[in-house]
C-alpha positions in Angstrom: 20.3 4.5 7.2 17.6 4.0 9.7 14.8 2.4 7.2 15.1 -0.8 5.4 14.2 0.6 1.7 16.6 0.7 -0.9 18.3 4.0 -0.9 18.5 5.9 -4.7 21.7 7.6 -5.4 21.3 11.1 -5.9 24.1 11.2 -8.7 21.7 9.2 -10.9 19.3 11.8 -11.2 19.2 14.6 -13.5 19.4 17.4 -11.3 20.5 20.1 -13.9 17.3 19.1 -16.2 14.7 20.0 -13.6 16.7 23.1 -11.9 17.5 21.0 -8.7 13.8 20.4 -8.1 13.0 17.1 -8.5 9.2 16.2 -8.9 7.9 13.5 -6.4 4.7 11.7 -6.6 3.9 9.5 -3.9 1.6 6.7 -3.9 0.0 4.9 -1.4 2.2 1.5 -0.6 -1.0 -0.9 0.6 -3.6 0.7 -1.8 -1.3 2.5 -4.9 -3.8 5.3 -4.6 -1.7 8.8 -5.7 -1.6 10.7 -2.6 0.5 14.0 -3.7 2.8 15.3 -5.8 5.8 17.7 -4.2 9.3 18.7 -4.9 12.7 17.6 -3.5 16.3 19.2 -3.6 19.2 17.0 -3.1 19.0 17.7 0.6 15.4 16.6 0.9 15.9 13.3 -1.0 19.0 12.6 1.9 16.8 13.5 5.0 13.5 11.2 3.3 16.6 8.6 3.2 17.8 9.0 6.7 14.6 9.3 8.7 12.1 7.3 6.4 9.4 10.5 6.5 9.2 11.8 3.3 10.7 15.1 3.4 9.8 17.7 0.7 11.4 21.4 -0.5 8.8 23.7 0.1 9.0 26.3 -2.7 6.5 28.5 -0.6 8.4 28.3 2.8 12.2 28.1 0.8 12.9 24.9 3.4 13.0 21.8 3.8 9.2 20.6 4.7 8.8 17.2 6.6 5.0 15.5 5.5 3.5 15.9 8.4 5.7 17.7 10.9 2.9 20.0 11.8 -0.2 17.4 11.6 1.4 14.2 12.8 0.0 13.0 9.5 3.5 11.3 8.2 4.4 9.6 5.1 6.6 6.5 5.5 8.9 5.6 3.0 8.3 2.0 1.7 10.0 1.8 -1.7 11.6 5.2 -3.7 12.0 5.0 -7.6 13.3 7.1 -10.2 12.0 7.3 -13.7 13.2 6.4 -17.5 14.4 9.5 -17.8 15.9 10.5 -14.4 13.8 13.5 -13.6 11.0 12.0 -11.9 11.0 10.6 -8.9 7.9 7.9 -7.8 7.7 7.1 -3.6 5.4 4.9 -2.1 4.4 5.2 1.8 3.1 4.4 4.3 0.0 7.5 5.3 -0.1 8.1 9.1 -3.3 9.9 8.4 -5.0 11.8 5.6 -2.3 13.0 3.2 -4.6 16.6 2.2 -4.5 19.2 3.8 -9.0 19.4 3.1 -9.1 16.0 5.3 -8.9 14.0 2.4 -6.9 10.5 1.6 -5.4 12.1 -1.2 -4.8 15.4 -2.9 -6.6 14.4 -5.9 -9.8 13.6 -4.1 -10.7 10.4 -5.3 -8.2 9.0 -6.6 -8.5 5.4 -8.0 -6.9 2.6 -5.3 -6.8 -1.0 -4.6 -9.4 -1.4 -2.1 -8.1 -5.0 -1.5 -5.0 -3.8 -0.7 -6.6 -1.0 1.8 -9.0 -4.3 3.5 -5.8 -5.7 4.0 -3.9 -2.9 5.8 -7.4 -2.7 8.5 -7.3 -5.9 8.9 -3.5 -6.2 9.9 -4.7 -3.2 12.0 -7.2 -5.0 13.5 -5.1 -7.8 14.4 -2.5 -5.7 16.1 -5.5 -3.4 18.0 -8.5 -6.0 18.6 -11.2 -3.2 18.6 -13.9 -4.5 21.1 -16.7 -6.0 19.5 -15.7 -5.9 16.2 -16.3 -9.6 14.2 -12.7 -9.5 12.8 -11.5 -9.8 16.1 -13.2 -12.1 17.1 -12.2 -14.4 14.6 -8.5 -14.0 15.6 -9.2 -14.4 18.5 -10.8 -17.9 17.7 -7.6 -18.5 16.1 -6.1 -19.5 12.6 -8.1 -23.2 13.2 -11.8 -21.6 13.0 -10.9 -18.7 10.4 -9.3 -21.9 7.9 -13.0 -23.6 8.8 -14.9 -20.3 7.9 -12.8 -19.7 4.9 -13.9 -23.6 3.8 -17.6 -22.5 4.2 -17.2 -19.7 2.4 -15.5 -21.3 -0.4 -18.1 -23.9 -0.4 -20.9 -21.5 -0.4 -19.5 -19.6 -3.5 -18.7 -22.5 -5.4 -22.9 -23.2 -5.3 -23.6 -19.7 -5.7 -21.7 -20.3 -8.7 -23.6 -23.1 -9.8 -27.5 -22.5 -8.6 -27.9 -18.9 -7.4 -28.2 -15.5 -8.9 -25.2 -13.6 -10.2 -26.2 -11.1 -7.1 -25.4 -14.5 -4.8 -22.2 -15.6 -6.0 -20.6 -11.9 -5.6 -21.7 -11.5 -2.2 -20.5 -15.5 -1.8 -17.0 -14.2 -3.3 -17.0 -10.6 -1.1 -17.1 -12.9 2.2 -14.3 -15.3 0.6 -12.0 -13.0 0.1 -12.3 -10.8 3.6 -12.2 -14.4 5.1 -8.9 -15.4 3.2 -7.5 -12.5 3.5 -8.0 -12.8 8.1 -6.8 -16.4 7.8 -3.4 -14.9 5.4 -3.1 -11.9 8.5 -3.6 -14.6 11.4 -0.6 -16.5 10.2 1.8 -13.5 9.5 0.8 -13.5 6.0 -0.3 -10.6 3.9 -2.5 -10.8 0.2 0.2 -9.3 -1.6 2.2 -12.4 -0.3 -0.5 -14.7 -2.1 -0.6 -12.2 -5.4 3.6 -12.2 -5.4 3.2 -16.3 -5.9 0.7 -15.4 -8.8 3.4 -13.4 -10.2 6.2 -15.3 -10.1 3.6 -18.3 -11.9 3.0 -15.9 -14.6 6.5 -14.7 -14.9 7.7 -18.6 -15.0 5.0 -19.6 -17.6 6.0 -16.3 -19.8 9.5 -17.3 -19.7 8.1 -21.0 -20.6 5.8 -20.1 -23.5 8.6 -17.9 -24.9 11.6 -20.3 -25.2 
């Protein structure tokens, strides 16, 4: 194994039900946008495992099909996940690229995402490339010190939006906010879904309060 994911044993899938071709939708790991749907043998589900592309069964070509392998445009495996019933099989990735062969994010145009989630991933991009003359840069480059002070004035601005200004105020208050928390979370290794996991484990704890 050359990828940190959890690998799924092929033996708990129901091969026989879906004539060895098991049905693969793969979903976007930053955004959960549905990106594709394909088919994998037993041997395609081992290669996805040991290279961390996603590699499909091509029923066209009759061969194992690597996303990608022609366009550059690879899928890397986050997470892989098999259904209730053991004949589905759910993979989210990493897109190098559009995922469609039209140019598109997705083969099913557009598809609903989490556009947080998608500000997130540009921003960790812009972090690691600092595009010239582009304001997120230049905020890490100012450091984690003047992004905490900008995330403060923007937090004090939207709490008076909230208060004395239009409804039209207080989103645009809350838009800058967020894109500001979400650079000072990316400037100190940090990532949103970090921030919404704490929110879940909260909710999970208080469930588990409320219901003994």
């Amino acid at each position: 194994m050359s990828t940190e994911f959890k690998a799924l044993d092929p033996t708990a899938l129901d091969w026989a039900k879906v004539d060895g071709l098991m049905p693969v939708i793969v979903q976007d790991a930053a955004t959960l946008r549905v990106l594709m749907l394909g088919y994998m043998d037993r041997e395609a589900l081992e290669k996805t495992h040991d290279s961390g592309k996603v590699t499909f069964f091509s029923r066209t070509k009759k061969r194992l099909w690597t996303k990608g392998e022609t366009s550059g445009n690879h899928l890397d495996v986050v997470d892989i996940r098999v259904d209730c019933d053991a004949d589905t099989v759910l993979v989210t990735a990493q897109p190098h690229g559009p995922t469609c062969h039209t140019g598109e994010a997705s083969c099913f145009g557009a598809a609903p995402g989490n556009f947080l989630g998608a500000l997130d991933a540009l921003i960790k991009q812009r972090e690691h490339d600092r595009p010239l003359n582009s304001y997120t840069t230049k905020l890490f480059e100012k450091g984690a010190r003047h992004i905490a002070q900008k995330v403060g004035e923007e937090g004090v601005e939207t709490a008076l939006a909230g208060v004395v200004q239009r409804d039209e105020d207080l989103l645009g208050e809350s838009a800058d906010l967020l894109f500001h928390l979400i650079v000072l979370l990316r400037s100190r290794g940090l990532s949103l879904d970090d921030a919404v996991a704490v929110l879940e484990d909260r909710h999970a704890k208080a469930a588990e309060k409320a219901a003994s």
